[in-house]
C-alpha positions as CSV (number, residue, x, y, z in Angstrom):
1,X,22.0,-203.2,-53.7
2,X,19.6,-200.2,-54.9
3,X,19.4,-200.8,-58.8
4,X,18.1,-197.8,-61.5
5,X,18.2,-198.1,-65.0
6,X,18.5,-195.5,-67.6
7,X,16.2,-196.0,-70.2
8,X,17.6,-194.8,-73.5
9,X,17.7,-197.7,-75.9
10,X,20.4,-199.1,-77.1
11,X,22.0,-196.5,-74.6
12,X,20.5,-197.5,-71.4
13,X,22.6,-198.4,-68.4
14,X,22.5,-199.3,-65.1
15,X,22.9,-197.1,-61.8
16,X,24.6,-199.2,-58.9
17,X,24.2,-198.2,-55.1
18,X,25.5,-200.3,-52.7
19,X,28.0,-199.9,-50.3
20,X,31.7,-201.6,-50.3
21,X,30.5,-201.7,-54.4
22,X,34.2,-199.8,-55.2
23,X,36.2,-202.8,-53.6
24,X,34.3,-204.5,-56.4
25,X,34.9,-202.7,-59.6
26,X,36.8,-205.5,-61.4
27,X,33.6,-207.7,-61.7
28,X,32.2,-204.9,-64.1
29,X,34.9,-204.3,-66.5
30,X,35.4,-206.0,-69.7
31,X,38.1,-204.9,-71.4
32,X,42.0,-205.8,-73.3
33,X,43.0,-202.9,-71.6
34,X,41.5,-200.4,-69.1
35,X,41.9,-196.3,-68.0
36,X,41.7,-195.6,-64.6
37,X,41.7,-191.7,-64.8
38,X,41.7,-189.6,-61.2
39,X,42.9,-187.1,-59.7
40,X,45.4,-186.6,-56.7
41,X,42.7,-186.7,-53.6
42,X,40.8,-189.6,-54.8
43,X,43.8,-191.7,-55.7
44,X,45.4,-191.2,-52.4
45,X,42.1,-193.3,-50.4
46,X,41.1,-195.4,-53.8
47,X,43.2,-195.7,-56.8
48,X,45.0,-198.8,-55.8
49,X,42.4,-200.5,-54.9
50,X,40.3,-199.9,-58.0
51,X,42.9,-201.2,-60.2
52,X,43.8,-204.5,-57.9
53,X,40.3,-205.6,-58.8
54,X,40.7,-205.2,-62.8
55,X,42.4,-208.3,-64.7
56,X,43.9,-207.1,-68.1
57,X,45.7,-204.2,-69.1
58,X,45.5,-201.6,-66.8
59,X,46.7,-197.9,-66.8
60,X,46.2,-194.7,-64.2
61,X,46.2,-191.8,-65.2
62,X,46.0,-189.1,-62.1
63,X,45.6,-185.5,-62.6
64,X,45.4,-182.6,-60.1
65,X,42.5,-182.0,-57.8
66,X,40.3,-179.3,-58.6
67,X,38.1,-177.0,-61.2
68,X,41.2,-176.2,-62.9
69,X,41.8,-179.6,-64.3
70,X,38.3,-178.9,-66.0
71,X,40.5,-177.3,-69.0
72,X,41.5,-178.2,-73.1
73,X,45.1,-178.2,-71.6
74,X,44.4,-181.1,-69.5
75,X,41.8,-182.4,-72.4
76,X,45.0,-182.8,-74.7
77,X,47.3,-184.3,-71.7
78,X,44.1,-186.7,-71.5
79,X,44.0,-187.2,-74.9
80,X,48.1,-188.4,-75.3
81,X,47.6,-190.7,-72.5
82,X,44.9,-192.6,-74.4
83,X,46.8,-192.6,-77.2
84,X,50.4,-193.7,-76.2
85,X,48.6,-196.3,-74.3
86,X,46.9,-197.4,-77.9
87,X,43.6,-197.6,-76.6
88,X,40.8,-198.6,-78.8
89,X,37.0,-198.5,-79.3
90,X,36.9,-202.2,-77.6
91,X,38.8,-200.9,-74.7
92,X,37.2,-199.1,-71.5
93,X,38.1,-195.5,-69.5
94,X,36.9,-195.4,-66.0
95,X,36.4,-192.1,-64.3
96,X,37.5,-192.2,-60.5
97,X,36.0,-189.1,-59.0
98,X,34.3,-186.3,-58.8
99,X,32.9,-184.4,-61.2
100,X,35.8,-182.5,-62.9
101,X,36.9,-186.0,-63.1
102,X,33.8,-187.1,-64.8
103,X,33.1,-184.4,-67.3
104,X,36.9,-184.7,-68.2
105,X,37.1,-188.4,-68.5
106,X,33.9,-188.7,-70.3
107,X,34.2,-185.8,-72.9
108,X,37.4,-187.6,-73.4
109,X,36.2,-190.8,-73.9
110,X,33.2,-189.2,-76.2
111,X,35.7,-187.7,-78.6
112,X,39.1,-189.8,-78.8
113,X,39.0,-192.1,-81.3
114,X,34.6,-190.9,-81.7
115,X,34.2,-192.9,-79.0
116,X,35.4,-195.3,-76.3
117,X,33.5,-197.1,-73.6
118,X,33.4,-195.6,-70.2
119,X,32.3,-195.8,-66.6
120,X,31.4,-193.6,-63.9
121,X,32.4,-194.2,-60.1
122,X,31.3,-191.1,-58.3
123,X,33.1,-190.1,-55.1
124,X,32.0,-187.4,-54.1
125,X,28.6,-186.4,-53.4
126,X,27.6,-183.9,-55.9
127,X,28.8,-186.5,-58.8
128,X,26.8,-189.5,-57.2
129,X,23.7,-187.2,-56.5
130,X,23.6,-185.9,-60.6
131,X,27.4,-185.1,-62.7
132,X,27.8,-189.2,-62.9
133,X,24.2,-189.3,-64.2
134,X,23.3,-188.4,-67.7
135,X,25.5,-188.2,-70.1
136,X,26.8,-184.4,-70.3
137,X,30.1,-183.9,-70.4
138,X,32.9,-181.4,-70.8
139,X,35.5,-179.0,-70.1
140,X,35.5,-175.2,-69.6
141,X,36.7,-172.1,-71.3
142,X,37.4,-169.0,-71.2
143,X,34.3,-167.4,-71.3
144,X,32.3,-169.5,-69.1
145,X,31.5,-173.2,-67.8
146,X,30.5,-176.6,-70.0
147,X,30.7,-174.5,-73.1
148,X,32.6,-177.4,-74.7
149,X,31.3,-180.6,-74.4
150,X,28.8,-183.6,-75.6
151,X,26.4,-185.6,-74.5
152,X,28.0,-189.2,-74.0
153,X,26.0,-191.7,-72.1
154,X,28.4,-194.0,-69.7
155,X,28.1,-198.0,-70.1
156,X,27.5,-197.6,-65.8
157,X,27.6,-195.6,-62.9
158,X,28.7,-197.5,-59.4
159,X,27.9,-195.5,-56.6
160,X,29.4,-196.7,-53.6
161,X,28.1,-194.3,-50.3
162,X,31.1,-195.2,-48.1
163,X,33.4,-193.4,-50.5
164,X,31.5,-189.9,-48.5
165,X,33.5,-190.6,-45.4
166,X,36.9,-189.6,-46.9
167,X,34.8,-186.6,-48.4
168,X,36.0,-183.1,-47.1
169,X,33.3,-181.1,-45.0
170,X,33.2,-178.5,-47.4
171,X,32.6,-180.7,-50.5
172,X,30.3,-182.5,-48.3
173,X,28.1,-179.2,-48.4
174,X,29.0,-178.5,-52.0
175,X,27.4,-181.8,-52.8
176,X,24.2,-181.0,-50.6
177,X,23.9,-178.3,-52.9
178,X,21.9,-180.2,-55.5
179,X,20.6,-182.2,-53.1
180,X,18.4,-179.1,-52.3
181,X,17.9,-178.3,-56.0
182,X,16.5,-181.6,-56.5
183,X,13.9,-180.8,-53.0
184,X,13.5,-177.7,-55.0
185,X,12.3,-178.6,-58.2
186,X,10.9,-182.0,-57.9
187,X,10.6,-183.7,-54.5
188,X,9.1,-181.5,-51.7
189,X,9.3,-184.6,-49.3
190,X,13.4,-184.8,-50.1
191,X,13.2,-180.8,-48.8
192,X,11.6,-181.9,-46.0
193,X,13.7,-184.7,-44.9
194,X,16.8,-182.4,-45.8
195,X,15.5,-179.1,-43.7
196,X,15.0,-181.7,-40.6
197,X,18.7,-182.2,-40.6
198,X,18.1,-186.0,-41.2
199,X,21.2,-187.0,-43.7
200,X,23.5,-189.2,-42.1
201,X,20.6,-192.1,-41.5
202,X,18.9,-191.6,-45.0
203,X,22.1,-191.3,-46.5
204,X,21.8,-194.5,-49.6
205,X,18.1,-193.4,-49.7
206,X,18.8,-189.1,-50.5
207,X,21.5,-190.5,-53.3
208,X,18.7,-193.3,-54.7
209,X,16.1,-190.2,-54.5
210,X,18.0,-187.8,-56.7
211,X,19.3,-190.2,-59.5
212,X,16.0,-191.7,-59.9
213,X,14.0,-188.0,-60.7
214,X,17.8,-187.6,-62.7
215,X,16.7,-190.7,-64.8
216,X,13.7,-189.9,-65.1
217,X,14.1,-186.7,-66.1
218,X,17.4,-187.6,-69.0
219,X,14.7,-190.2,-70.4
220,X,12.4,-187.6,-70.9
221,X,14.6,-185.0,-72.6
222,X,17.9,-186.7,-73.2
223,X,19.3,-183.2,-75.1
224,X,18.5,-180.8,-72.8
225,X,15.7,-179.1,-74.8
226,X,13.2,-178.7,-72.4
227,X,12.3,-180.8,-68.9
228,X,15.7,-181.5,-68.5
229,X,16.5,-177.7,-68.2
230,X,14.5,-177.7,-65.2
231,X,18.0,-179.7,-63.5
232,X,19.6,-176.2,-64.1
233,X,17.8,-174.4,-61.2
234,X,20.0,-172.0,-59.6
235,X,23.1,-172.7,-62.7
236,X,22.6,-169.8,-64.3
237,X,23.9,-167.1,-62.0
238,X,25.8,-169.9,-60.5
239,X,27.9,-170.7,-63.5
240,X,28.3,-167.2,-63.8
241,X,29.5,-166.3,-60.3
242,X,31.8,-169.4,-61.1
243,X,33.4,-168.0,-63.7
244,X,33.8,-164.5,-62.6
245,X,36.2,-165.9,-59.8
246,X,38.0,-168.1,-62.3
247,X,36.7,-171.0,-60.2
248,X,38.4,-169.9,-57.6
249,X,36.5,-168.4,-54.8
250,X,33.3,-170.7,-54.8
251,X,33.0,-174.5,-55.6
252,X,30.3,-175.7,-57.9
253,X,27.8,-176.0,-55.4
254,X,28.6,-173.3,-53.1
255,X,27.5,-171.1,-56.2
256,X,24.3,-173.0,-56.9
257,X,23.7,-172.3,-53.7
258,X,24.3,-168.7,-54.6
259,X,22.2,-168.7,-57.9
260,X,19.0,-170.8,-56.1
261,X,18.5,-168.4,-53.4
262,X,18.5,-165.4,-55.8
263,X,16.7,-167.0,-58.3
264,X,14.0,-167.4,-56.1
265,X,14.1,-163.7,-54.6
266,X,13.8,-163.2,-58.3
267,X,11.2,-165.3,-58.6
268,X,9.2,-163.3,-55.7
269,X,9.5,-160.4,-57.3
270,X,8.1,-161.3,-60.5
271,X,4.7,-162.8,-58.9
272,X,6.0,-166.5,-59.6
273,X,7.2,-168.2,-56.8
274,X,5.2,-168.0,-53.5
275,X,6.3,-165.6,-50.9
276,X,8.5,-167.0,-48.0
277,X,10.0,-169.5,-50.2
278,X,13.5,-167.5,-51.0
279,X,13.7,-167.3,-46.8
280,X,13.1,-171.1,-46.9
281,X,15.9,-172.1,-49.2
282,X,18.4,-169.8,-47.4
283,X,17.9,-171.1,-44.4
284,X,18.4,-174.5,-45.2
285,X,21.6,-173.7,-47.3
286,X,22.6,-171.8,-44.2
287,X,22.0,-175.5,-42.1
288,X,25.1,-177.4,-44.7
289,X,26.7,-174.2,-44.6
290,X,26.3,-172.8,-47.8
291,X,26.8,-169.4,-48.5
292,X,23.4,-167.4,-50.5
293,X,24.6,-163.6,-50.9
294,X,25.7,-162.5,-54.1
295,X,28.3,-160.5,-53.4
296,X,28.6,-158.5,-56.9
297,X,26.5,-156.6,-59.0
298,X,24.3,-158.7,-61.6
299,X,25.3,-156.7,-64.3
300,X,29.3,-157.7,-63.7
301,X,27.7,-161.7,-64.6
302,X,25.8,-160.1,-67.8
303,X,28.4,-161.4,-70.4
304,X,28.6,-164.8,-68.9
305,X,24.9,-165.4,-68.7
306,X,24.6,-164.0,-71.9
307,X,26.6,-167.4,-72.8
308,X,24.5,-169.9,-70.8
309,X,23.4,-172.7,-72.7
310,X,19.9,-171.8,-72.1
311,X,19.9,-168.9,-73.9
312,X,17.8,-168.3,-76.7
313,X,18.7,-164.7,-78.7
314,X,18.1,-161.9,-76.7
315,X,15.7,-164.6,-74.3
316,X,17.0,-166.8,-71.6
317,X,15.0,-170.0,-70.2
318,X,14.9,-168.6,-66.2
319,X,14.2,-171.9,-64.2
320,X,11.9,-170.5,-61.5
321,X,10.4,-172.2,-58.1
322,X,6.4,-171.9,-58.3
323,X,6.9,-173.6,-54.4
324,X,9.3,-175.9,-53.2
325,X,8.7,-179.2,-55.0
326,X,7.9,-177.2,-58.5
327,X,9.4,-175.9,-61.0
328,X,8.8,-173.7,-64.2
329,X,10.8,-172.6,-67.3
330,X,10.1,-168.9,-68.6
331,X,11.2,-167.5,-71.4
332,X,12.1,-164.0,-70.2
333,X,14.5,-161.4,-71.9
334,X,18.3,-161.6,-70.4
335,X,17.6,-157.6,-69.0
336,X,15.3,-159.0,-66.6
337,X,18.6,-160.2,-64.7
């Protein structure tokens, strides 16, 4: 078992990798009565077989699959669940999925009753490789993505690598996505191992990569005032392409993937990042499929970036590549986009 801990105090947790760990979930709960919340894919391979290892009062709650879910309508079906069931502070929410699932269940469990226990089990790769990790949580609105949420550290996060192997191809990709970013921003040797193609051998080891520079990172700037913004390489335009297709057209990482590679032409262009890197990221998100045009205008993102969390007045904090492996923060005015 690969161990990490997240070192926040009275908040800190532990991060669990080992394979086979989901048939094995019971061993980690203490509760009176439990919430096993999922969606309509991931209950189909797993949601039995979670709940057969929890003693107690147990209840399963599955929602449908997808970004859609992400919503305050399915916040207040969330919330009624709890409720009828009469859960308490002492009692314990498990999310069972990806990470719709996650930000759902925990902004949930971070708000009903101020706050109920709850655990992350990631099952797909892009909530194993960061969403599970952390602490932010939330839903969508209207005018853009994450605008409502909290920051609501889980008791645990099991991670369970055998869970990719029911994983669609395409969220597959989607979850290789920040796998890049992390390359990107932090690890040039992760880039490396990524751009050779060598995934399916290094598998426990990419997932143990990322959520360590995660934790390290969330100890550093729990709040998402300053280092931690650096994770949001790429989620500025990608939020915002997102949105503009009412989450419809691209998944979460397919438009990271987007917003990376034209962040870093960006980035070119301004005399920041070196020359040759914007052709390096695209290739590589061409090798897991990824798509890196934008195929719209910047200005038809302008009011949705002009909502991104890291906006500052008429400034926005750009997250820009100096070379692959590092990362910068500028403070540049929203026009520059």
């Amino acid at each position: 078992m690969r161990t990490l801990k997240v070192n926040l105090g009275e908040k800190s947790y532990n991060i669990l990798i080992e394979k086979g760990i989901i048939k094995q979930v019971g061993q980690y709960v203490k509760a009176n009565k439990t919430v096993v919340i999922t969606d309509n894919n991931v209950n189909h391979y797993y949601g039995e077989q979670v709940i057969s290892t929890i003693d107690g009062n147990v209840k399963k709650l599955v929602l449908p699959a997808g970004e859609e879910t992400k919503s305050l309508d399915s916040l207040k079906y969330v919330y009624n669940f709890l409720l009828d069931f009469k859960i308490t502070r002492d009692d314990l929410i498990i999310a069972l999925g990806g990470g719709v699932i996650g930000d759902l269940s925990g902004f949930a469990a971070a708000t009903v009753l101020r706050g109920v226990r709850y655990i992350q089990i990631p099952t797909s790769l892009l909530a194993q490789v960061d969403s599970s990790i952390g602490g932010k949580v939330a839903v969508n609105s209207d005018y853009g993505k994450n605008l409502i949420g909290a920051f609501y550290q889980p008791k645990l996060v099991l991670i369970d690598p055998d869970c990719l192997a029911t994983l669609d191809k395409r969220f597959f990709s989607d979850g290789m996505a920040e796998v890049i970013k992390y390359g990107c921003i932090y690890d040039k040797d992760l880039f490396d191992i990524v751009e050779a193609g060598c995934i399916d051998e290094k598998i426990d080891e990419i997932i143990e990569r990322c959520c360590n520079i995660k934790r390290q990172v969330v100890e550093k700037d729990e709040f998402d005032t300053g280092e931690r913004m650096l994770l949001n390489f790429g989620h500025t335009i990608g939020h915002a392409v997102e949105n503009h297709y009412n989450y419809q057209k691209y998944s979460h990482g397919e438009a990271v993937a987007i917003g990376m590679y034209n962040i870093c032409v960006l980035g070119e262009k301004m005399g920041i990042t070196a020359p040759g890197t914007a052709d390096r990221v695209k290739q590589v998100l061409i090798k897991y499929n990824l798509p890196f045009r934008l195929d719209i205008g910047m200005e038809k993102l302008s009011d949705a970036i002009a909502l991104d969390k890291k906006s500052q007045g008429e400034n926005i904090n750009l997250i820009l590549l100096k070379d692959i492996g590092s990362a910068i923060r500028k403070k540049d005015r929203r026009t520059l986009l």
